[in-house]
N, C-alpha and C positions, 0 to 999 in steps of 0.2 A: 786169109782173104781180107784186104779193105776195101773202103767202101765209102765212097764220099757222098756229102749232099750236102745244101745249102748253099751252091752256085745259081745265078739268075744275073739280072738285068737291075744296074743302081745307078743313080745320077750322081756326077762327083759333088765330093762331099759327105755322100751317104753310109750307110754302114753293113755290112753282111756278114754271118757268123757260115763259116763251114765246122760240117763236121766229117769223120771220120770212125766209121765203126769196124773194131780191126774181130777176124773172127779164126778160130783154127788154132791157136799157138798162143804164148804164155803171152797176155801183152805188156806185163811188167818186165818182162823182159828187154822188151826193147826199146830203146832211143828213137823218136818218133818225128817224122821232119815234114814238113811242106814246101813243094816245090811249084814251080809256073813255068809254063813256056807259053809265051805270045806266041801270033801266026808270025812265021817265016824268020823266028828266031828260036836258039838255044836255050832247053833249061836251062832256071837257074835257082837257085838254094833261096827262101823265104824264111823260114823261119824251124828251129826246133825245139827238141825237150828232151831233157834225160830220163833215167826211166822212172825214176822216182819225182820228176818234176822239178827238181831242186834247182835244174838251171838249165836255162836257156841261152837261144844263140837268135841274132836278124841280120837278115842283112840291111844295110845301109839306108837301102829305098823306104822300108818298111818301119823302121826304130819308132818309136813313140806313137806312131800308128798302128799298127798289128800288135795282137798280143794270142801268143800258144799258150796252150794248157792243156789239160790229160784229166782225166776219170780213170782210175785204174779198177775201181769197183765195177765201170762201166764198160772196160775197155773202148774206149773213145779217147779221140784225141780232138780238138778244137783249134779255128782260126782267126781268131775277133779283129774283124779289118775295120776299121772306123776311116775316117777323111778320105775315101775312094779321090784316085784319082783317075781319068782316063788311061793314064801308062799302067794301071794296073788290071789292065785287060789283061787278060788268059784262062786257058784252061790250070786248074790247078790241082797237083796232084798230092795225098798224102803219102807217105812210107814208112818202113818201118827197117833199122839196121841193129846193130853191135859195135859196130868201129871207133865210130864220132858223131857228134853231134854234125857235121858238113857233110858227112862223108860215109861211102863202103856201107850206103842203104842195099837191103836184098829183095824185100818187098817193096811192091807198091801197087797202087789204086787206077782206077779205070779214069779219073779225071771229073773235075767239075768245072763248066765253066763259069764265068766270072765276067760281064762284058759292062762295064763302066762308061758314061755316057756322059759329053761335055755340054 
C-alpha cells in the first residue's frame, strides 16, 4: 500500500514536500517514482529513485527544481518541489516498480493534489 500526503494549495514560487509512505512489501525493494496528471491531460513521469537511492531520474519540466529521495529505514519516499509554478497543478501520484526507473511501475497511491496558484 502507498500512501501520499503533503499535497495542498501554494502560490508560485513556493515550495511543498510530498511524502509517500509505502506499507505491505519489501520497500528496498523497489524503484520508487512520482507521477502527475493535470485535469483533462495524461500522466506523466516526474521524477524517480532506485532502490538504493543511488540514482535518480526528472523530467525535463522539473530538473533543478524538484528533488526525490527515499528513507529505506522509513520506508518513505519524498518529493521536494521548490519554485512552484502554475503548470505544476495536478494530482500527483507516488509508485512503486522493478523494471526502470520510467517505467513497468506495478504499484501505486490514491493521489495528492498539488494546486499551485499565479
Amino acid at each position: 500500500q502507498l500512501v501520499e500526503s503533503g499535497g495542498g494549495l501554494e502560490q508560485a514560487g513556493g515550495s511543498l514536500r510530498l511524502s509517500c509512505a509505502a506499507s505491505g512489501r519489501t520497500f528496498s525493494n523497489y524503484h520508487m517514482g512520482w507521477f502527475r496528471q493535470a485535469a483533462g491531460k495524461e500522466r506523466e513521469f516526474v521524477a524517480a529513485i532506485s532502490r538504493s537511492g543511488g540514482s535518480t531520474d526528472y523530467a525535463d519540466s522539473v530538473k533543478g527544481r524538484f528533488t526525490i529521495s527515499r528513507d529505506n529505514a522509513k520506508n518513505t519516499v519524498y518529493l521536494q518541489m521548490n519554485s512552484l509554478k502554475p503548470e505544476d497543478t495536478a494530482v500527483y501520484y507516488c509508485a512503486a516498480g522493478r523494471v526502470s526507473l520510467t517505467s513497468g511501475y506495478d504499484y501505486w497511491g490514491q493521489g495528492t493534489q498539488v494546486t499551485v496558484s499565479s
